[in-house]
C-alpha positions in Angstrom: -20.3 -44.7 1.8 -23.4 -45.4 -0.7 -25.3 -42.2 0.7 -22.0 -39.9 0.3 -22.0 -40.3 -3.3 -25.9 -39.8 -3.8 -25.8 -37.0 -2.4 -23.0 -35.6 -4.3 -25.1 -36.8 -7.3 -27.7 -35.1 -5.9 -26.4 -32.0 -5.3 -24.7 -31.9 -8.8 -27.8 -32.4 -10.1 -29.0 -29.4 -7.9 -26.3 -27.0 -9.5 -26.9 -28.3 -13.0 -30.4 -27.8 -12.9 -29.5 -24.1 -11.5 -27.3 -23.2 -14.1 -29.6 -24.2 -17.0 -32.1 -22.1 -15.7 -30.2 -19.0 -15.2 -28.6 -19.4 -18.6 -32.5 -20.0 -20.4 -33.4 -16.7 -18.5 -30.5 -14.9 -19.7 -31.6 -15.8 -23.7 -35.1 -14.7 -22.6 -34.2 -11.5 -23.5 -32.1 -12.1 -26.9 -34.9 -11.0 -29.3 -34.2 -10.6 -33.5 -33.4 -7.1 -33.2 -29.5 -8.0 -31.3 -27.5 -7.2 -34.6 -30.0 -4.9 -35.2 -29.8 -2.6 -31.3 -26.1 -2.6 -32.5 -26.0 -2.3 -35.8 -27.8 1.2 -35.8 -28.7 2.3 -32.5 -25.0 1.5 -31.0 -26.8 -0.1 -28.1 -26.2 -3.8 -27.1 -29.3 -4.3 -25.1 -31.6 -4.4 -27.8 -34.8 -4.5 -25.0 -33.6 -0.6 -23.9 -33.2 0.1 -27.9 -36.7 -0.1 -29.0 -37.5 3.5 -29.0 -34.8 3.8 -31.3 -35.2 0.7 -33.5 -38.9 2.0 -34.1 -37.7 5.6 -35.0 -35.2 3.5 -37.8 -37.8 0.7 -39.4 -36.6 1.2 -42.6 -33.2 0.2 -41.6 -33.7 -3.4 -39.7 -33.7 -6.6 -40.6 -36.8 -8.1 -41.7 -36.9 -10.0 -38.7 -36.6 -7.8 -36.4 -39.4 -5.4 -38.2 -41.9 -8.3 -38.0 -40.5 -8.4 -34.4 -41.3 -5.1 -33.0 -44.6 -4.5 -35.4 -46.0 -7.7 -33.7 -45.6 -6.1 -30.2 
């Protein structure tokens, strides 16, 4: 009975570990420019907005300025 419930803790473990990764990857590609992308590209990936963040410097956030001149 003892080995039933470690591995059910195990494997709990297992899928914990799993979704903590996938959400750390997913804000891997949150960058200072989100409200930005939106704000005046009308885009919500803000990683496929660059081109168009860069063309509208004068417009962003501080933040997201220092962001994409430090690239």
């Amino acid at each position: 009975m003892q080995n039933g419930k470690t591995l059910h803790f195990v494997l709990l473990a297992c899928i914990s570990l799993f979704l903590t990764e996938a959400a750390l990857a997913k804000d891997a590609y949150k960058t200072p420019c989100r409200a930005d992308a939106k704000r005046v590209c009308h885009m919500d990936n803000d990683v496929k907005a660059q081109a168009c963040l860069k063309q509208h410097l004068s417009e962003l956030t501080p933040a997201c300025k220092a962001f994409l001149t430090k690239k």
